[in-house]
C-alpha positions in Angstrom: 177.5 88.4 95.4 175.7 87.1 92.3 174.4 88.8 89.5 170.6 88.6 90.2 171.6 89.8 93.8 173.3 93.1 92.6 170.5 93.5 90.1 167.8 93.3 93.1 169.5 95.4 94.8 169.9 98.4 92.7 166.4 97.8 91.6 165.2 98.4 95.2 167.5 101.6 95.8 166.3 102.8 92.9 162.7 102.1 93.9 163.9 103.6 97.7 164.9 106.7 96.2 161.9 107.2 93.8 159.8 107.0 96.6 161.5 109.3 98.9 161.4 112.2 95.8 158.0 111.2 95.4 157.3 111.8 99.4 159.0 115.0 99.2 156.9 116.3 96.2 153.9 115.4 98.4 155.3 117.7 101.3 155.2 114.4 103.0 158.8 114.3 103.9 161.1 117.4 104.3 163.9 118.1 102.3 166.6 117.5 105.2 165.3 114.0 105.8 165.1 113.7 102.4 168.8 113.6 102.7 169.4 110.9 105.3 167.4 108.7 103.1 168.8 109.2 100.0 172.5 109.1 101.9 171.1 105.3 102.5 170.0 104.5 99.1 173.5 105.5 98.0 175.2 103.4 100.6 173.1 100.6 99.1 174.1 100.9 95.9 177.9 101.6 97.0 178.1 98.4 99.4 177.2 96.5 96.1 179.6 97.9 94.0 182.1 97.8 96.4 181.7 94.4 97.8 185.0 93.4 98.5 186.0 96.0 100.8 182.9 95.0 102.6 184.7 91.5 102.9 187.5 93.5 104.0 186.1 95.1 106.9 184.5 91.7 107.8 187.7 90.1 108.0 188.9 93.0 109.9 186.1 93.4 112.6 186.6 89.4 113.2 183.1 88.8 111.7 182.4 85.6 109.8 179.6 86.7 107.1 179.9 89.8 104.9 175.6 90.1 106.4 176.8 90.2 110.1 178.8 93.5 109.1 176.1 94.8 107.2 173.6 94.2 110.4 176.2 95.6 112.4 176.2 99.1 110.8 172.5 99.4 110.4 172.2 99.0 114.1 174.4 101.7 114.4 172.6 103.6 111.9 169.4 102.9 113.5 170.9 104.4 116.4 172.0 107.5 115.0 169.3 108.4 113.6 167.2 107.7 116.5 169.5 110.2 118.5 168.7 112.6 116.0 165.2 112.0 116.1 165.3 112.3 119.9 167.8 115.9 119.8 164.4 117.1 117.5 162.0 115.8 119.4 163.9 118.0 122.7 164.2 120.9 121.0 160.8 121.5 119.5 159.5 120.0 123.0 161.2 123.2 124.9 159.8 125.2 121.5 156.1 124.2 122.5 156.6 125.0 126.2 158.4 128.6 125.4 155.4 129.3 122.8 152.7 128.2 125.0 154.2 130.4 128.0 154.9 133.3 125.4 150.6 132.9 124.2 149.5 132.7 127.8 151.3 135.7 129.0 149.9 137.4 125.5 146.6 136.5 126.6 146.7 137.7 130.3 148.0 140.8 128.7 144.9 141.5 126.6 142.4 140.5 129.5 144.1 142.9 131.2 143.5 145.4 128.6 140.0 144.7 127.8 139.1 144.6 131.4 140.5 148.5 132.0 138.6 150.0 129.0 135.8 151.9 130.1 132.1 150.3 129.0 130.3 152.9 126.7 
């Protein structure tokens, strides 16, 4: 990896990890995806310092280019996180349906109540 490609490259973590601070200091983004992202910019910056074991593991997965590794575990980061996403997504759906059962009934409750009370 050349010098201008290392320099780029920190350069853009950098840049990635400004921007997810500046997201979270918007309340755009919370704090525990924060995280994730950060995680990533910090796996950028380590794959560039620690290029040759990146060659390593290419020569140990069988793999011809140092890229085809990289693409390899982004998919499988991709896929992760989409999991995640997806576990969320489940649990806030059954959230929703429990609330909206638990407002209904709520609701029915105090119809009922203001139905009984006697008209003045």
């Amino acid at each position: 990896m050349s010098t201008h490609q290392k320099i780029a490259s920190i350069i853009i973590a950098l840049i990635i990890v400004a921007l997810i601070f500046q997201l979270v200091r918007k309340r755009y983004l919370r704090e525990e995806y924060a995280l994730i992202w950060i995680t990533c910019a910090c796996l950028m910056i380590g794959v560039i310092w620690l290029y040759p074991l990146l060659v390593f593991i290419t020569h140990l997965i069988g793999a011809v280019l140092p890229t085809t590794t990289l693409f390899l575990f982004a998919i499988i980061f991709i896929f992760l996180l989409c999991l995640k996403f997806s576990v969320t997504l489940s649990r806030q759906k059954t959230q929703i349906r429990d609330l909206t059962q638990k407002l209904a009934l709520l609701e029915a409750h105090q119809n009922k109540q203001d139905l009984s009370l006697p008209v003045k």
